[in-house]
py3Dmol code that shows the C-alpha trace and the ligand (Angstrom):
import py3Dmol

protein = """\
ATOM      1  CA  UNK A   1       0.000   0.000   0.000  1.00  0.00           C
ATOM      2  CA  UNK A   2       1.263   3.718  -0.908  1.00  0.00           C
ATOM      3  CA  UNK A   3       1.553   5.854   1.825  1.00  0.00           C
ATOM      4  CA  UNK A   4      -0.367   9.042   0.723  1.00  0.00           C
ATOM      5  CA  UNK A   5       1.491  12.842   0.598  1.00  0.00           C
ATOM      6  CA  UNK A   6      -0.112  16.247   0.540  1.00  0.00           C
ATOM      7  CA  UNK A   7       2.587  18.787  -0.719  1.00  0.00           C
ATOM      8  CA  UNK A   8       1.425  22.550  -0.659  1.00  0.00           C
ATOM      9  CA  UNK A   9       2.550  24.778  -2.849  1.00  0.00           C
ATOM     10  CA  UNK A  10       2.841  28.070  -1.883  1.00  0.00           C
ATOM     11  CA  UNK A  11       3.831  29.497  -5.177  1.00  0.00           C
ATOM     12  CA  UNK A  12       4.873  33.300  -4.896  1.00  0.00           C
ATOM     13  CA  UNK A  13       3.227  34.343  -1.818  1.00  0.00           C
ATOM     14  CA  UNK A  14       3.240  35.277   1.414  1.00  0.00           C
ATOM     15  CA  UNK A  15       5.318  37.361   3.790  1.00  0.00           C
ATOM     16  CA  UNK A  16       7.078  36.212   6.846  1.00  0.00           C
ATOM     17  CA  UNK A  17       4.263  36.980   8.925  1.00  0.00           C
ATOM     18  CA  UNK A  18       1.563  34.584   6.812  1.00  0.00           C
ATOM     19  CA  UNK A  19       4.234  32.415   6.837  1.00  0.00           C
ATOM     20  CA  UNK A  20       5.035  32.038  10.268  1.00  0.00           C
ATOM     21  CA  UNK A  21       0.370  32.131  11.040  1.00  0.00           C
ATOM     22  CA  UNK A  22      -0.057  29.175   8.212  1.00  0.00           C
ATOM     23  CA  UNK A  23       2.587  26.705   9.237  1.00  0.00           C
ATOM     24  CA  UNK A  24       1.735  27.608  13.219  1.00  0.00           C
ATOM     25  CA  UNK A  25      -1.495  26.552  12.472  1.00  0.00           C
ATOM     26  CA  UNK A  26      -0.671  23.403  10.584  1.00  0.00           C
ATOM     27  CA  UNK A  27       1.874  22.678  13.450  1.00  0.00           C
ATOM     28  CA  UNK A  28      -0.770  22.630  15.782  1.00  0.00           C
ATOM     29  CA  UNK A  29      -3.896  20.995  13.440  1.00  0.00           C
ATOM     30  CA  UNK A  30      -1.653  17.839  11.897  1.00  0.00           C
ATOM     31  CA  UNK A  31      -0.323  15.469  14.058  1.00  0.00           C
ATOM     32  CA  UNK A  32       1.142  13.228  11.935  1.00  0.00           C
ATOM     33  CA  UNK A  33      -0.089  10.016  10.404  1.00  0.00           C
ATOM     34  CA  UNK A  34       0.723   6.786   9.299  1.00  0.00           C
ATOM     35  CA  UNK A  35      -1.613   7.344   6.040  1.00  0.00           C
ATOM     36  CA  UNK A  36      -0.400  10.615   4.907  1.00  0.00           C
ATOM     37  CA  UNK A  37       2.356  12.857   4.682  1.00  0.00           C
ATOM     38  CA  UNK A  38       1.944  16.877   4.493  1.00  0.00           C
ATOM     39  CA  UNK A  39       5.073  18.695   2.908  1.00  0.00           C
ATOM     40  CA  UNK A  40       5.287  22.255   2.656  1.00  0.00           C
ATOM     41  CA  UNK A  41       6.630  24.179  -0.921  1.00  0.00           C
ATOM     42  CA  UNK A  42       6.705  27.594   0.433  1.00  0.00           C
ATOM     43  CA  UNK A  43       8.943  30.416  -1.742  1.00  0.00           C
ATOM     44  CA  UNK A  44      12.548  29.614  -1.698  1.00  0.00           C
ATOM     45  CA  UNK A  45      13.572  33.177   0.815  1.00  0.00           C
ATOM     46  CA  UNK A  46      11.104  31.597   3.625  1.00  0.00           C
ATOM     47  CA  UNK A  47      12.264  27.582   3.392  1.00  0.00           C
ATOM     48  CA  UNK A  48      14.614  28.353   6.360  1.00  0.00           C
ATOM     49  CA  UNK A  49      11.881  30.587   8.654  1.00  0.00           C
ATOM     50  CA  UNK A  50       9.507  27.203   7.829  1.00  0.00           C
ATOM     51  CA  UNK A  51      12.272  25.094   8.418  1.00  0.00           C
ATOM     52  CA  UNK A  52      12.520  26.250  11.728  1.00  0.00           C
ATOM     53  CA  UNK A  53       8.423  26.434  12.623  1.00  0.00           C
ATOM     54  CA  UNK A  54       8.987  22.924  11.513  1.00  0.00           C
ATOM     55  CA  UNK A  55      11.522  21.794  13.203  1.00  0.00           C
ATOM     56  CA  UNK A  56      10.094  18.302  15.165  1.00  0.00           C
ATOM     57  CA  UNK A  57       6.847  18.929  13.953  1.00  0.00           C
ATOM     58  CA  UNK A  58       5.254  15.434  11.136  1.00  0.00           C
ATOM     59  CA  UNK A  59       5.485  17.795   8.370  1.00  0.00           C
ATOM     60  CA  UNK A  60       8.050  18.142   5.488  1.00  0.00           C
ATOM     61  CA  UNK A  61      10.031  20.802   3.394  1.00  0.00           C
ATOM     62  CA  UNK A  62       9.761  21.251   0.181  1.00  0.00           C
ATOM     63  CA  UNK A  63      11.220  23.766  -2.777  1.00  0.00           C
ATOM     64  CA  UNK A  64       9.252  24.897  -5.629  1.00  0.00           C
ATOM     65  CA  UNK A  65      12.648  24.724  -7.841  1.00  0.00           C
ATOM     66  CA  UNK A  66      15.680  23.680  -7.839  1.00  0.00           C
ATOM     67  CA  UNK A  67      19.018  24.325 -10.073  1.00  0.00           C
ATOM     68  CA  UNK A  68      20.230  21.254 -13.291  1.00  0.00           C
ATOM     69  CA  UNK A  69      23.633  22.639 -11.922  1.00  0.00           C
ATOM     70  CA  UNK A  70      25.895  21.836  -8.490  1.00  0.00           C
ATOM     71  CA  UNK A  71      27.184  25.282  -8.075  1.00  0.00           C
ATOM     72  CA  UNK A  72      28.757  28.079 -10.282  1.00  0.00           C
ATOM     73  CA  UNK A  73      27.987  31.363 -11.622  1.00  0.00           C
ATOM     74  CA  UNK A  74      24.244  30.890 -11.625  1.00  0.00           C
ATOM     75  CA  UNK A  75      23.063  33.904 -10.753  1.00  0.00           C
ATOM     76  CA  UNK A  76      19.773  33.797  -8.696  1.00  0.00           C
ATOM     77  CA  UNK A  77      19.660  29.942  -8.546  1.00  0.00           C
ATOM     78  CA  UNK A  78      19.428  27.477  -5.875  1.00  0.00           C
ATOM     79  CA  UNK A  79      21.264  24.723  -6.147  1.00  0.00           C
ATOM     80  CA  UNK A  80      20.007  21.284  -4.170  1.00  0.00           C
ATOM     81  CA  UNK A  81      22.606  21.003  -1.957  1.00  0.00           C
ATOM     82  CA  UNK A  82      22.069  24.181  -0.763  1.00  0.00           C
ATOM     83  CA  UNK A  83      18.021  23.036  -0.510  1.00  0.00           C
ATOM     84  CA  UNK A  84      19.241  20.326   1.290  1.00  0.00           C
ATOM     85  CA  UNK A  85      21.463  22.314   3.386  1.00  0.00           C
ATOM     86  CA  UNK A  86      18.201  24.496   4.569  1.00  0.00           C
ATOM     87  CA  UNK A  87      16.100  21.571   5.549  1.00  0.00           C
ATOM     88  CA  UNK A  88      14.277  20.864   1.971  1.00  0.00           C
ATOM     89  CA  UNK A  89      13.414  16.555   1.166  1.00  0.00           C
ATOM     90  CA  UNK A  90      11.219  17.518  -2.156  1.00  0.00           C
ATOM     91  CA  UNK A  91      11.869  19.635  -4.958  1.00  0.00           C
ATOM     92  CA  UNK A  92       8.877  20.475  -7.082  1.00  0.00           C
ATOM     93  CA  UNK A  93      10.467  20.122 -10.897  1.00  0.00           C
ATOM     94  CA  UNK A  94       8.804  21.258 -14.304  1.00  0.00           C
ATOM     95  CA  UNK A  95       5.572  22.737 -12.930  1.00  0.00           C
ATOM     96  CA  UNK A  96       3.338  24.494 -15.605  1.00  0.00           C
ATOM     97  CA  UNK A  97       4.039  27.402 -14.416  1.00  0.00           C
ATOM     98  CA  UNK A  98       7.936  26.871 -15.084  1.00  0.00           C
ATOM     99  CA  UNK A  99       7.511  25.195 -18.161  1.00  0.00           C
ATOM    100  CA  UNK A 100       5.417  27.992 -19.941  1.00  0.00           C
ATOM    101  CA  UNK A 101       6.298  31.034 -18.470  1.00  0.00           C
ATOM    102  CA  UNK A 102       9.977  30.444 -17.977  1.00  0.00           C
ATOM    103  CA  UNK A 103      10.616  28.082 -21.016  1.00  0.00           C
ATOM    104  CA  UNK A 104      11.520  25.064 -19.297  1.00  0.00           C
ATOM    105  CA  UNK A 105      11.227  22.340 -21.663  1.00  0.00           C
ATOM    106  CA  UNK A 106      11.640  18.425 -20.866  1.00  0.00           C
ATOM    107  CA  UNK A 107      15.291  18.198 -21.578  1.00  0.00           C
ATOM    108  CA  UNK A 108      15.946  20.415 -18.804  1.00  0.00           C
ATOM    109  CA  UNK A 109      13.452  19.484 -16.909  1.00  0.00           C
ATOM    110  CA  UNK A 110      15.124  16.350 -16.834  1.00  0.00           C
ATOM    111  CA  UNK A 111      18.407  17.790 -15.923  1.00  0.00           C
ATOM    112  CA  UNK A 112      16.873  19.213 -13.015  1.00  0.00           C
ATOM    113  CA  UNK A 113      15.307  16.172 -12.058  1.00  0.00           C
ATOM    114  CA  UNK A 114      19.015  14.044 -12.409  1.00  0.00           C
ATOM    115  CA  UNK A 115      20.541  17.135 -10.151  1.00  0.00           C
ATOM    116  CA  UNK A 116      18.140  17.078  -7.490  1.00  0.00           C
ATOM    117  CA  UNK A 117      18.513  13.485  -7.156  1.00  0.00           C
ATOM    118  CA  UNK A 118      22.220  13.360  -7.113  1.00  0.00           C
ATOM    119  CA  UNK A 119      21.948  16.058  -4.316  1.00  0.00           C
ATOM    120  CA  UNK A 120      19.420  13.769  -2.417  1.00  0.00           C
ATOM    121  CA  UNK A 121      16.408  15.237  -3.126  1.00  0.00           C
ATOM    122  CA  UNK A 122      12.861  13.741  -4.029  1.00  0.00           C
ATOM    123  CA  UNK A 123      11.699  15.168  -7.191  1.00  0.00           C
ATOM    124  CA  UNK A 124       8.199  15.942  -7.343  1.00  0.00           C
ATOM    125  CA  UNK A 125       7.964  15.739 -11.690  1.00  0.00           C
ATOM    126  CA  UNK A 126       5.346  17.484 -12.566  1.00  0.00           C
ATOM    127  CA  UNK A 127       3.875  16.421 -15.683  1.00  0.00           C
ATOM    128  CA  UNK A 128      -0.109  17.399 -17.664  1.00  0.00           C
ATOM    129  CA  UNK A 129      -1.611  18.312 -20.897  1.00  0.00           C
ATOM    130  CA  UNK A 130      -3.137  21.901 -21.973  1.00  0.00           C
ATOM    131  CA  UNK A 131      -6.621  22.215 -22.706  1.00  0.00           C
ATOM    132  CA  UNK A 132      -6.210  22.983 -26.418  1.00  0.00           C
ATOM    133  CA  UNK A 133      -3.857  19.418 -26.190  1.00  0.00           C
ATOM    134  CA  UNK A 134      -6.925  17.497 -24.340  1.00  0.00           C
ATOM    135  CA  UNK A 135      -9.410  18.752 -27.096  1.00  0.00           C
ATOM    136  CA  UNK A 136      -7.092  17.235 -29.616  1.00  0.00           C
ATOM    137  CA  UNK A 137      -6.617  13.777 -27.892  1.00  0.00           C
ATOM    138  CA  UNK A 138      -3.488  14.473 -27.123  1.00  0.00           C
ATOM    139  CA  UNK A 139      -3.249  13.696 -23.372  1.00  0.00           C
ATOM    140  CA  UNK A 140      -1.886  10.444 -23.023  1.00  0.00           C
ATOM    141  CA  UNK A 141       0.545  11.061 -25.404  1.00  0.00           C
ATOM    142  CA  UNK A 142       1.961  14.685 -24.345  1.00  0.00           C
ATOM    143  CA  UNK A 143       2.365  13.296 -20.446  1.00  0.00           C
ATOM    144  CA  UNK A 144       4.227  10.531 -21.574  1.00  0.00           C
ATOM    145  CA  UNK A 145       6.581  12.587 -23.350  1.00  0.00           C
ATOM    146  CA  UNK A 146       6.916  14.012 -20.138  1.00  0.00           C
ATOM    147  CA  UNK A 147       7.793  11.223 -18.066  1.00  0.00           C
ATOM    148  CA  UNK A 148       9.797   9.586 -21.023  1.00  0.00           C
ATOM    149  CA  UNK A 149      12.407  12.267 -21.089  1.00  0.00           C
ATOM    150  CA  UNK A 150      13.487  11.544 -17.300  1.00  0.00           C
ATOM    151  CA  UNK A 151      12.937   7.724 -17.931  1.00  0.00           C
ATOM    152  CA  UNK A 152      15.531   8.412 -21.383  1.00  0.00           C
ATOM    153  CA  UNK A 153      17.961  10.236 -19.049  1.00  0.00           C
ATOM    154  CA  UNK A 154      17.984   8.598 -16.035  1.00  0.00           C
ATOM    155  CA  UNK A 155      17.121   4.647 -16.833  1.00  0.00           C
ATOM    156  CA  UNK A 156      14.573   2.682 -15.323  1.00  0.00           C
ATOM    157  CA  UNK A 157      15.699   3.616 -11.648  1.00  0.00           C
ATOM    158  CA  UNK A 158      14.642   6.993 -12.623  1.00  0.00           C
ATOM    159  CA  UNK A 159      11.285   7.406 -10.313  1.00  0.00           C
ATOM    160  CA  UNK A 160      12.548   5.521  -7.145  1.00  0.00           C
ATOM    161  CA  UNK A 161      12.816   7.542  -4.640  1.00  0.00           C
ATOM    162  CA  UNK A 162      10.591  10.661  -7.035  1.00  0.00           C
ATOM    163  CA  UNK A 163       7.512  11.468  -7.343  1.00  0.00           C
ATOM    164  CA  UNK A 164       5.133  12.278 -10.049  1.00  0.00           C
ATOM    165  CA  UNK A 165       2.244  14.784 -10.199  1.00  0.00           C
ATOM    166  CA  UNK A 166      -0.418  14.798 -12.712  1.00  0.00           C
ATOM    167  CA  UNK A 167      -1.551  18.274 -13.173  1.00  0.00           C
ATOM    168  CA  UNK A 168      -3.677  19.336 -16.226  1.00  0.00           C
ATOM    169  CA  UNK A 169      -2.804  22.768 -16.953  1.00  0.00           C
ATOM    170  CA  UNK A 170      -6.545  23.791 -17.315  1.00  0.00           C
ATOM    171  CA  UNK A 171      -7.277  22.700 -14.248  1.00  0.00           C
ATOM    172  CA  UNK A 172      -4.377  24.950 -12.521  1.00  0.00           C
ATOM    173  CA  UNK A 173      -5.916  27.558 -10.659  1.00  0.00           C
ATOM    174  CA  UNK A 174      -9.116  27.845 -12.686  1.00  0.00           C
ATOM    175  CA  UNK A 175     -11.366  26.245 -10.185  1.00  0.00           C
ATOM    176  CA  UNK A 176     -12.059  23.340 -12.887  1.00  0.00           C
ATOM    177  CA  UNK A 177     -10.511  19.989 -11.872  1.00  0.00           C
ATOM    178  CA  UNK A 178      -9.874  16.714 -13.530  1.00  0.00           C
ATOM    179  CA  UNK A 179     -13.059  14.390 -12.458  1.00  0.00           C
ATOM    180  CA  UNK A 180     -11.750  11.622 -10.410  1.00  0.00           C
ATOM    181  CA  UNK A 181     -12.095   9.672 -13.699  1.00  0.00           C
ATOM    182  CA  UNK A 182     -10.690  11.828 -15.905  1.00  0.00           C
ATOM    183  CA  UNK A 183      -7.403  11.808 -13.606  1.00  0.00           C
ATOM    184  CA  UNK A 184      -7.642   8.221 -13.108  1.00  0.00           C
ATOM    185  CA  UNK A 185      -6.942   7.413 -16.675  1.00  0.00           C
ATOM    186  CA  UNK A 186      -4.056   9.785 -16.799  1.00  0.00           C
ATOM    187  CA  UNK A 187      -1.992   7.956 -13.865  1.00  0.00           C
ATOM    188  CA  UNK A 188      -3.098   4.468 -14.728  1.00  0.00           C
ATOM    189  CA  UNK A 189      -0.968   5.405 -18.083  1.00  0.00           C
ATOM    190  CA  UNK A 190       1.645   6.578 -16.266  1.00  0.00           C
ATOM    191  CA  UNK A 191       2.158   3.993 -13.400  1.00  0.00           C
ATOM    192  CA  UNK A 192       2.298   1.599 -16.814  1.00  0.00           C
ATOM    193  CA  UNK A 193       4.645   3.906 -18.294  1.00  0.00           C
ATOM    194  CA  UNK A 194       7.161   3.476 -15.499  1.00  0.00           C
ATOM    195  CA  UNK A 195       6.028  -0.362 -15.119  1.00  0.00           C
ATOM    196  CA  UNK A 196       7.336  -1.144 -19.081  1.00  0.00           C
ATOM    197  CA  UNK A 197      10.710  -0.198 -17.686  1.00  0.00           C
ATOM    198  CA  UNK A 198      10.456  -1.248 -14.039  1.00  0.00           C
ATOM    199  CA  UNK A 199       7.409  -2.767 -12.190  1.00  0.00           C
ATOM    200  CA  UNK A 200       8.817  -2.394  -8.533  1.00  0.00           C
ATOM    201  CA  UNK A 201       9.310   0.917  -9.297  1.00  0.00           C
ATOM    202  CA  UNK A 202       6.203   1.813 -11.003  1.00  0.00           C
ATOM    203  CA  UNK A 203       4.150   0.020  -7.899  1.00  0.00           C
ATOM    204  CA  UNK A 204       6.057   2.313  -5.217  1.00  0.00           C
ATOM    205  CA  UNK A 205       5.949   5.702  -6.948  1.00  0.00           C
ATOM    206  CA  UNK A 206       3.636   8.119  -5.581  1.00  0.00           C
ATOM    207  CA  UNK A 207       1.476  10.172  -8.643  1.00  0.00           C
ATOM    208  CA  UNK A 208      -0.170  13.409  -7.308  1.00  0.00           C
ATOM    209  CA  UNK A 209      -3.225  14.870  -8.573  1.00  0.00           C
ATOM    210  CA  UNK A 210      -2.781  18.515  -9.104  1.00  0.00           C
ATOM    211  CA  UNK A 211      -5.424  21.384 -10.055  1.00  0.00           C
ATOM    212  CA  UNK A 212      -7.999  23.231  -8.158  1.00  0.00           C
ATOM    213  CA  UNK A 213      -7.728  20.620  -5.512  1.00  0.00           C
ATOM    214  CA  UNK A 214      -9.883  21.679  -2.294  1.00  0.00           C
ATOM    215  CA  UNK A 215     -11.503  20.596   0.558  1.00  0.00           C
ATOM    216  CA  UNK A 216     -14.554  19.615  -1.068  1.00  0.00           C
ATOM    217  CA  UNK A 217     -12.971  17.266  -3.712  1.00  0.00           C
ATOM    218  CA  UNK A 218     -10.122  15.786  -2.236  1.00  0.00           C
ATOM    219  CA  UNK A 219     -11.264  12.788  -0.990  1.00  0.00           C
ATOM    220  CA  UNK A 220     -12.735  11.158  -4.061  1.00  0.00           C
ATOM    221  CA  UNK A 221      -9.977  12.022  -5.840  1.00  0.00           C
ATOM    222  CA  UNK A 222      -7.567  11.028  -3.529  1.00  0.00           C
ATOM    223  CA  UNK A 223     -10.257   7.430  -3.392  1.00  0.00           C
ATOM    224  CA  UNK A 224      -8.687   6.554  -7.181  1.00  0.00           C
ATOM    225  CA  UNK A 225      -6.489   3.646  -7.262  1.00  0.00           C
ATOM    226  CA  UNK A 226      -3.424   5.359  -8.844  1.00  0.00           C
ATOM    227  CA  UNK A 227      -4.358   8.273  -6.683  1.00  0.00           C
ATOM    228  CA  UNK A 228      -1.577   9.116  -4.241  1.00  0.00           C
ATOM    229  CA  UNK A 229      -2.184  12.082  -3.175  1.00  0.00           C
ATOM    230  CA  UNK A 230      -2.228  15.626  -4.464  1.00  0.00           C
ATOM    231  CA  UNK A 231      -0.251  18.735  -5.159  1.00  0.00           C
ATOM    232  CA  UNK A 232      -2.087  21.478  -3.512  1.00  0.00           C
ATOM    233  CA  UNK A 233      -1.950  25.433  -4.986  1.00  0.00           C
ATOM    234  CA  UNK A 234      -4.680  27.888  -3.648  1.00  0.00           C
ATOM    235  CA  UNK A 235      -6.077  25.609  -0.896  1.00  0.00           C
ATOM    236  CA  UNK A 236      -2.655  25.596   0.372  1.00  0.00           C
ATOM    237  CA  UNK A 237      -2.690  28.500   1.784  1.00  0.00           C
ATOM    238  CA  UNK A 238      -5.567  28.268   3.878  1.00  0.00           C
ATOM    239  CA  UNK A 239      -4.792  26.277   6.964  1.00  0.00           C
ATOM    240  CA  UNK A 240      -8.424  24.765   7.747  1.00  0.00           C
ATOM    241  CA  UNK A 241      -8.844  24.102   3.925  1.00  0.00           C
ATOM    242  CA  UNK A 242      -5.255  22.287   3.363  1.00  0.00           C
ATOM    243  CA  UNK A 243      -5.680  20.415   6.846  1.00  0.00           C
ATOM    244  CA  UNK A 244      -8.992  19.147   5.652  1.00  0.00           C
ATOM    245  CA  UNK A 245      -7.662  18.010   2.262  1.00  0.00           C
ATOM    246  CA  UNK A 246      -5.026  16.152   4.397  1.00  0.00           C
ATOM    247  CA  UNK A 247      -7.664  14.648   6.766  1.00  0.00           C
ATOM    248  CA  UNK A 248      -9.408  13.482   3.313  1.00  0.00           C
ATOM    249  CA  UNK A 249      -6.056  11.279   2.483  1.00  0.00           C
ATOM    250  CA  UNK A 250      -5.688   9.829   5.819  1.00  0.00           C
ATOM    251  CA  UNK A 251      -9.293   8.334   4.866  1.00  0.00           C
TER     252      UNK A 251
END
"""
ligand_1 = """\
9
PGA
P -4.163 25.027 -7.653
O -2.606 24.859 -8.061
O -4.425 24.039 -6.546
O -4.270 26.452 -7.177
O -4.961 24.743 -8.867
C -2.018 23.606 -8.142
C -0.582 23.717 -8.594
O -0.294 24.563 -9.447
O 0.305 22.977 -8.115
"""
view = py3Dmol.view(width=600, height=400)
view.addModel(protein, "pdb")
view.setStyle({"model": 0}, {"cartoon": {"style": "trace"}})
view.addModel(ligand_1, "xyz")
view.setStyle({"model": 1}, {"stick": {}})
view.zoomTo()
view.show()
């Protein structure tokens, strides 16, 4: 059985002061469970103040980035150690948002993903299909694209130890999501995906649903046999509404 994980992220916002309110109140409202794990993806300046609100608290530390390079002249990058360093276990690779607004294609996604792993990080891949590629019948084939350029790079150990997350891009932050059907297929396909090049793997990886998840849907999405989870935006930064999505996994 897959152990469930509820990542948040944050994206860009916040101040210290939200910061430190939000992840006081999660402190207090999780308690840690066998079922499911909550990880935090707050903006790269505030890991280490959430690091530190964290500290011996059930919840984990994510990034929402992370560098395809070790160290260097890299101006205003992160590298993984240095995520690491501040406390971070995930790294949240090739979101939407980075792929179409900052031109990160799968090739470098895939770099990312091979440098955050190296470091010691769990990559959270993100991976989904735009609406215009969904009204073609494109899905299945776009998202494994996706996944097949870190399977071509890094072999058929590539998602042990990772995680994947399914997020349609019309379904980001529009209030639309996937029905539990519709996201079903998705990561059926890509649990076989990883299966066709390693079965143990592909039975142990964690797939995330992502997009417009809230309190209110969660838990029959999160009822789906390939299912794992989700990767939480808006509702994230709501305590009551994120700890209620995470009560939802622990079923
Ligand atoms: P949303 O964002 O929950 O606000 O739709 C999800 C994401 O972008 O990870």
């Amino acid at each position: 059985m897959r152990r469930l994980l509820v990542a948040g992220n944050w994206k860009m916002n916040g101040s210290k002061e939200q910061a430190e309110q939000l992840v006081t109140a999660l402190v207090q409202g999780f308690s840690g469970s066998d079922q499911v794990e909550m990880v935090l993806c707050p903006p790269t300046i505030y890991l280490d103040q959430v690091a530190g609100l964290l500290n011996g608290s059930a919840i984990g530390l994510g990034s929402q980035n992370s560098s395809e390079h070790e160290a260097g002249a890299y101006t205003g990058e992160t590298a993984p150690a240095m995520l690491l360093d501040m406390g971070c276990r995930y790294a949240i690779l090739g979101h939407s948002e980075r792929r179409t607004l900052y031109g990160e294609d799968n090739a470098l996604v895939a770099a990312k993903f091979e440098a955050a792993k190296a470091a010691g990080l769990t990559p959270i891949l993100c991976v989904g299909e735009t609406l215009e590629q969904r009204e073609a019948g494109e899905t299945l084939a776009v998202v494994a694209a996706q996944v097949g350029a870190v399977l071509a790079r890094l072999g058929n150990e590539a998602f042990a130890e990772a995680v994947i997350a399914y997020e349609p891009v019309w379904a980001i932050g529009t209030g639309k999501t996937a029905t539990p059907e519709q996201a079903q297929e998705v990561h059926a396909a890509i649990r076989a995906q990883v299966a066709d090049s390693n079965a143990q793997v592909a039975e142990r990886v964690q797939i995330l649903y992502g997009g417009s998840v809230n309190a209110g849907n969660a838990e029959t999405l999160f009822a789906m046999q390939d299912i794992d989870g989700g990767l939480v935006g808006g509702a994230s930064l709501k305590a009551d509404d994120f700890l209620a999505i995470c009560q939802s996994a622990n079923g």
